[in-house]
C-alpha positions in Angstrom: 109.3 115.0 145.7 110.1 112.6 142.8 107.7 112.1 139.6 105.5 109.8 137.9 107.2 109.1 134.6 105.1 109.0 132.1 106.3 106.3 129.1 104.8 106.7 125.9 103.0 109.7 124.8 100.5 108.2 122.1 96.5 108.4 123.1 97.7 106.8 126.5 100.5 109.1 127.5 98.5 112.4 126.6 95.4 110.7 129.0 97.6 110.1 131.8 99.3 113.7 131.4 95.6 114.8 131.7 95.0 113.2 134.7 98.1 114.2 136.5 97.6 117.7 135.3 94.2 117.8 137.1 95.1 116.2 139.9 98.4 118.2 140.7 100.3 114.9 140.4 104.5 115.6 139.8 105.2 114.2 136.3 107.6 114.2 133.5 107.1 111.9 130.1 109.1 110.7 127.7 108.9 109.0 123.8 110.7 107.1 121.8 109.9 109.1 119.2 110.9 112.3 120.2 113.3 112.2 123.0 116.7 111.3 123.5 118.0 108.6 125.2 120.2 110.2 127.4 117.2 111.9 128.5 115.6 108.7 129.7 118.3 108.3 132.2 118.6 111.5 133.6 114.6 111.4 134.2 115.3 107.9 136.1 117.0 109.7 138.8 114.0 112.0 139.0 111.0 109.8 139.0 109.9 106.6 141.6 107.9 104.7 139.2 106.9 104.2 135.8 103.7 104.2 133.7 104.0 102.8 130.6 102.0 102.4 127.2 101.0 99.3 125.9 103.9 98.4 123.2 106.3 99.4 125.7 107.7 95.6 126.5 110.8 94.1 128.4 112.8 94.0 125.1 113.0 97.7 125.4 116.3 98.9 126.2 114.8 101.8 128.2 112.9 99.7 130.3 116.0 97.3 131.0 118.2 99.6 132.5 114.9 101.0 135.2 114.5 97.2 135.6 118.4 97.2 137.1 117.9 100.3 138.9 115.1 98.5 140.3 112.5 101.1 139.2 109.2 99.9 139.9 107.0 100.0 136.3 103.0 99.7 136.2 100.8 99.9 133.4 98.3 102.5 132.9 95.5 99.8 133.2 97.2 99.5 136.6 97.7 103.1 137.4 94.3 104.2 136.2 92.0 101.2 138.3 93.6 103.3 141.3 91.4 105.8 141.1 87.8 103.3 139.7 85.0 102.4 142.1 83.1 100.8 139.8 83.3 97.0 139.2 85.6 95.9 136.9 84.9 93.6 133.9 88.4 92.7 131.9 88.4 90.6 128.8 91.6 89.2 127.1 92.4 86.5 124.8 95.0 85.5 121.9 91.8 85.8 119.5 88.2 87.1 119.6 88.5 90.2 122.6 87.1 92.8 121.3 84.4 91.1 119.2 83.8 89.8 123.1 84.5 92.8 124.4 81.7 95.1 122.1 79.0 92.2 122.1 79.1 92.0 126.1 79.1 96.1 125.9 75.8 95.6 123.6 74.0 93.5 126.2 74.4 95.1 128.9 73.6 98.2 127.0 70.3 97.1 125.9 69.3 96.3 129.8 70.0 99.9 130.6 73.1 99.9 132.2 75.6 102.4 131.9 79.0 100.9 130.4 82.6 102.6 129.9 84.1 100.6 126.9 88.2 100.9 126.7 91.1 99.2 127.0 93.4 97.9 124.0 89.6 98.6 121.8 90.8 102.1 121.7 90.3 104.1 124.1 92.8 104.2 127.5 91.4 103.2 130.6 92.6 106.4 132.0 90.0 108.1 130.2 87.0 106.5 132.5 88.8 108.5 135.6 88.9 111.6 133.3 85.6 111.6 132.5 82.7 113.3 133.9 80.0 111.0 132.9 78.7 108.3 135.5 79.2 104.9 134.6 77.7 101.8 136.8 80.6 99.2 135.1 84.0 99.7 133.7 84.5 97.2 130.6 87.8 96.8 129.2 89.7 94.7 126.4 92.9 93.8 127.9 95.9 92.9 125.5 99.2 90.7 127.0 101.2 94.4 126.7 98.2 96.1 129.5 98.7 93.1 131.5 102.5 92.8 130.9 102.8 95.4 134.3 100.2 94.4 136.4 101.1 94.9 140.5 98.9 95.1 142.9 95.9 97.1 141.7 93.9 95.7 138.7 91.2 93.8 140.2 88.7 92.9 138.1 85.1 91.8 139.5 84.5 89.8 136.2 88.0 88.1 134.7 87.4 86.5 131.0 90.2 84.8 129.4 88.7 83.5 125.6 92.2 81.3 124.7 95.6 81.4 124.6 97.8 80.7 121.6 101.6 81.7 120.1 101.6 85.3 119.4 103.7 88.7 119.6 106.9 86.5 120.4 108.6 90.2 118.5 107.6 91.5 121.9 107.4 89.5 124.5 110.5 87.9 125.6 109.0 83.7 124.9 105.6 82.2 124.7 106.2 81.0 128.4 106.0 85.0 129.6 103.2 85.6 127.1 101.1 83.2 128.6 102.0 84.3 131.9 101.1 88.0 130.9 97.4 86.8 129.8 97.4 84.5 132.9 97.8 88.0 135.1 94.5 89.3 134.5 93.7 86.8 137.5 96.3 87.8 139.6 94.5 89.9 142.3 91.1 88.5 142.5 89.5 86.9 145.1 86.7 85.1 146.3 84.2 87.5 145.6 84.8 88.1 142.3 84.6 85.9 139.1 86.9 84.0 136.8 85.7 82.5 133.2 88.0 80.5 131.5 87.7 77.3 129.5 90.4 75.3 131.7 89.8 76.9 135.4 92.6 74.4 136.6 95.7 76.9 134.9 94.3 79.5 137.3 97.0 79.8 140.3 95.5 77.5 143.2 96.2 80.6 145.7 93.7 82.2 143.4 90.3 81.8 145.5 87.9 83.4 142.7 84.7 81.7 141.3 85.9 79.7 138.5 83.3 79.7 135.3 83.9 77.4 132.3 81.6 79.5 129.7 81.3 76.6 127.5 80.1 74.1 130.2 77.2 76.1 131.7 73.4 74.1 131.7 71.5 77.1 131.4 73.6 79.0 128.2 74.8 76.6 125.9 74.9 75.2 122.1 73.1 72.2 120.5 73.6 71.7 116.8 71.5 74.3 115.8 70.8 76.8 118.4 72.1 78.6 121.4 69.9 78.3 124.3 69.7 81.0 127.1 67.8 79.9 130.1 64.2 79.7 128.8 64.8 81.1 125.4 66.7 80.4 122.0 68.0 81.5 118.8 68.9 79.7 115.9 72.9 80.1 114.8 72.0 80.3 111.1 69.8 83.4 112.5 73.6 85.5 113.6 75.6 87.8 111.4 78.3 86.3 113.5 80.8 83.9 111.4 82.5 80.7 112.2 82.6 78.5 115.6 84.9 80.4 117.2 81.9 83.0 117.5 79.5 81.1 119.0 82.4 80.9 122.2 82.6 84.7 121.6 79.0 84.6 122.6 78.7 82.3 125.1 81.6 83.8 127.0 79.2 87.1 126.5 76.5 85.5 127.9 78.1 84.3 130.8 79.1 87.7 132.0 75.9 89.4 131.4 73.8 86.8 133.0 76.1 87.6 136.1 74.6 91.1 135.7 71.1 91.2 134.4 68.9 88.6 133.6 68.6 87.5 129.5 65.6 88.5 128.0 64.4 89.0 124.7 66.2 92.5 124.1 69.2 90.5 124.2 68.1 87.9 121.8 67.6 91.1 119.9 71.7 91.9 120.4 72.6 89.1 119.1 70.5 88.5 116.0 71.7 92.3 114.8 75.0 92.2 115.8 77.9 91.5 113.6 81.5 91.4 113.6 83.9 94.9 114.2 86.1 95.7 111.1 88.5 93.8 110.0 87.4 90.7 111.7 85.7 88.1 108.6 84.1 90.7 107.5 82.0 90.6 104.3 82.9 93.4 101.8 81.0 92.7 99.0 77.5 91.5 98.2 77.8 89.9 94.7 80.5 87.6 95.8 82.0 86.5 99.0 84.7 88.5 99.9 86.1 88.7 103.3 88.5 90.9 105.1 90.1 89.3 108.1 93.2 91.4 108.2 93.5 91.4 112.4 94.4 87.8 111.9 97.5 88.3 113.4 98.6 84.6 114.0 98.4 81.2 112.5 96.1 80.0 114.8 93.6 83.2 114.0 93.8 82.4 110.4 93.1 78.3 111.6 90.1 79.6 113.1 89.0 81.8 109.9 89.7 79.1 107.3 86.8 76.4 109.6 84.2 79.3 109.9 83.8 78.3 105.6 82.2 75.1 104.2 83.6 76.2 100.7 86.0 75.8 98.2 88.9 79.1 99.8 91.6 81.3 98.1 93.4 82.5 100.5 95.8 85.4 100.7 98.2 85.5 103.7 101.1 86.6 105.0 103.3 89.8 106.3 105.6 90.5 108.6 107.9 87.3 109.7 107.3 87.3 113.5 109.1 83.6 113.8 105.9 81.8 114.3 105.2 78.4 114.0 102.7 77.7 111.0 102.9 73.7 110.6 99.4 73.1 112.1 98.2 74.7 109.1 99.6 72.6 106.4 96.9 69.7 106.8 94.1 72.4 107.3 95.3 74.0 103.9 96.0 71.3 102.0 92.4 69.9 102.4 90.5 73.6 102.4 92.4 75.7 100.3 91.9 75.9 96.5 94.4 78.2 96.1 96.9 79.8 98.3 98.4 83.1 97.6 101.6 84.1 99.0 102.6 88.4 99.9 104.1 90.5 102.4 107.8 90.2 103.9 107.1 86.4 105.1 105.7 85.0 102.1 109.3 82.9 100.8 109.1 81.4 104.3 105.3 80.3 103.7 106.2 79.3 100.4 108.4 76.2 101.5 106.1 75.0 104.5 102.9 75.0 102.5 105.1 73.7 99.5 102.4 72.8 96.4 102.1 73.5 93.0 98.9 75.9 93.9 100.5 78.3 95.5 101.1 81.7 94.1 103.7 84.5 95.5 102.4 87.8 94.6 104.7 90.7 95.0 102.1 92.9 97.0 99.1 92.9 98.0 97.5 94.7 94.8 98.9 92.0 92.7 97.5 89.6 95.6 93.6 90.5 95.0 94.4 90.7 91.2 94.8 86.8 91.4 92.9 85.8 93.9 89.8 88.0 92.0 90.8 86.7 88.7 90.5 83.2 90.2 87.3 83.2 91.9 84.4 81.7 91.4 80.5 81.6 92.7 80.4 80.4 95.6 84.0 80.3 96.3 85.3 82.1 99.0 88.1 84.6 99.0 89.5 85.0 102.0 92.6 87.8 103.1 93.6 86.2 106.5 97.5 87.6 106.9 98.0 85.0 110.0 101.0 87.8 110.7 100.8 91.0 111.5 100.9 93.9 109.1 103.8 96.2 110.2 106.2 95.0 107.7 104.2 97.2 105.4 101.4 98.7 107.3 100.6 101.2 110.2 98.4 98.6 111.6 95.9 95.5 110.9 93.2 98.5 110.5 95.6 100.1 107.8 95.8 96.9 106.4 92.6 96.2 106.0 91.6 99.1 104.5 93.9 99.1 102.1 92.9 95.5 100.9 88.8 96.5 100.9 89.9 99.3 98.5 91.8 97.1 96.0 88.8 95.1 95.8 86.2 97.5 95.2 89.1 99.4 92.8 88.9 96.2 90.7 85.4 94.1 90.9 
């Protein structure tokens, strides 16, 4: 009988080794990290599909040659909505998922129903089947590497894509099969499920879903000042959340819930208290306005942090050079940005499209918040949005992050 093999064994690989353990399912793994090569091939003679982790993308030599042996490979998003019988709510998005993800979590929370929370937030997918808990709805964050291997089973009742724009092109093979990777999180519904989306027509015509446009509902909207919700409103000046791109964050929220539950108050409640996960224009200091936005991972992330402020900026960006394209933000600069200053293994590429006699190039990020600290002023805003991600220095955006909050409380 051949195996599942089992690619990856981060948080992902050690749930799905779990599962196969407890259900007597034949398996070997494999890593990267710690196996050979060699090894790979001689376990593709032995095993009729793969599982892979998210990472794991088609510019993997590994995953080439099972490609031309015609090996089927899955993701464990795929693998592990085998074995759900709960509806399915999946959320993806170039920017804003899991703040999406973990506000929608909240509000259906607060109405009392029972809610698994995984995906790319953290925690594998995997781990709902392993569980012993009862759950009435699976909710998972969904990145382009999860839905990278979608076949035949991921089938979510409730589809949200939040945008698209150029991202992890150091993984994926072009923007073209990026978008098509984020496009697959519709791939197997049908008519009896639901699709939101703010352009319904890129969804596949074959696709026979109900199409939602979050943003053009008559009964949860925005005006100027408010969001209304049915019968009820709340003021936008009244949220922790930041910037426009937040009130879509809500909305989409909204949408799905209200296909749930019905909004009451408790959920005005939600959203009044809720604020924005780590690392996401976050607000570090009290006395002046600091903000970490270190999961900015693209130019159009950073676009969206730089609008969210009516003040004077100085922002720090850059890190690792992915080969993305950052001329939409030389007009946005220009006009916002007091000072820009320059780090990370990008920041000589930066340097000649945003070309002006403000910018600074700091060796590291230390010397970074030295100048951008030693430059600020009341009711300025200093704002770390990388617009890259953070591997040419950094385990991860999280890392990142971290690292910048301590420099600033090390020295304000």
């Amino acid at each position: 009988m051949k195996k599942i093999l089992i690619y990856g064994m981060g948080k992902t690989g050690i749930e799905l080794k779990k599962f196969c353990k407890r259900n007597s399912i034949s398996f070997c793994t494999f890593d990267d990290k710690t196996d050979n090569q060699s090894d790979f091939i001689k376990l593709l003679e032995k095993c009729s599909y793969i599982v892979v982790s998210p990472g794991i993308g088609l510019r993997n030599k590994n995953l080439k040659i099972a490609i031309n042996k015609k090996i089927k490979i899955i993701s464990e998003i795929e693998f592990a909505s085998k074995f759900l019988d709960k509806p399915i709510i999946a959320i993806t998005g170039t920017n804003g998922k899991t703040t999406t993800a973990m506000l929608t979590n909240e509000l259906l929370t607060s109405a009392g129903v029972k809610v698994f929370l995984g995906g790319n937030i953290g925690t594998p997918l995997i781990k709902a089947v392993n569980s012993k808990e009862k759950f009435d709805l699976i909710l998972v964050e969904v990145s382009s590497f999860q839905l990278q291997f979608i076949d035949s089973s991921f089938k979510p009742f409730v589809a949200a894509l939040l945008n698209i724009s150029e991202n992890h092109l150091d993984h994926h093979l072009n923007f073209r099969e990026y978008k098509e990777s984020k496009m697959k999180i519709f791939k197997n519904q049908n008519k009896t499920d639901y699709s939101l989306i703010v352009k319904p027509q890129f969804i596949k015509k074959n696709i026979k879903s109900n199409k939602i446009n979050p943003l053009k509902n008559n009964k949860i909207y925005e005006t100027d000042d408010n969001i209304i919700i049915e019968n009820m409103k709340i003021r936008k000046d009244k949220l922790k959340l930041l910037g426009p791109h937040n009130i879509e964050n809500i909305l989409f929220s909204l949408n799905i819930f209200s296909l749930f539950k019905k909004p009451a108050k408790k959920q005005i409640n939600v959203l009044r208290r809720f604020s924005s996960p780590p690392h996401r224009l976050q607000r570090i200091s009290k006395n002046r306005i600091i903000i970490n936005d270190s999961k900015s991972t693209s130019p159009q992330a950073t676009e969206v942090a730089i609008k969210s402020f009516n003040k004077k900026i100085i922002l720090i960006m850059g890190g690792k050079n992915k080969g993305l394209n950052y001329n939409s933000l030389q007009k946005l600069i220009k006009d916002k940005v007091k000072l820009l200053i320059l780090c990370g293994e990008n920041k000589f590429e930066l340097s000649k499209i945003f070309d002006s006699n403000s910018n600074l190039i700091a060796p590291n990020l230390l010397e970074a918040v030295t100048l951008g600290l030693k430059n600020l002023k009341n009711e300025e805003v200093l704002l770390f949005s990388p617009g890259t991600s953070s591997f040419d220095q950094y385990d991860s955006f999280t890392h990142r992050g971290e690292i910048f909050t301590d420099y600033v409380k090390e020295l304000s």
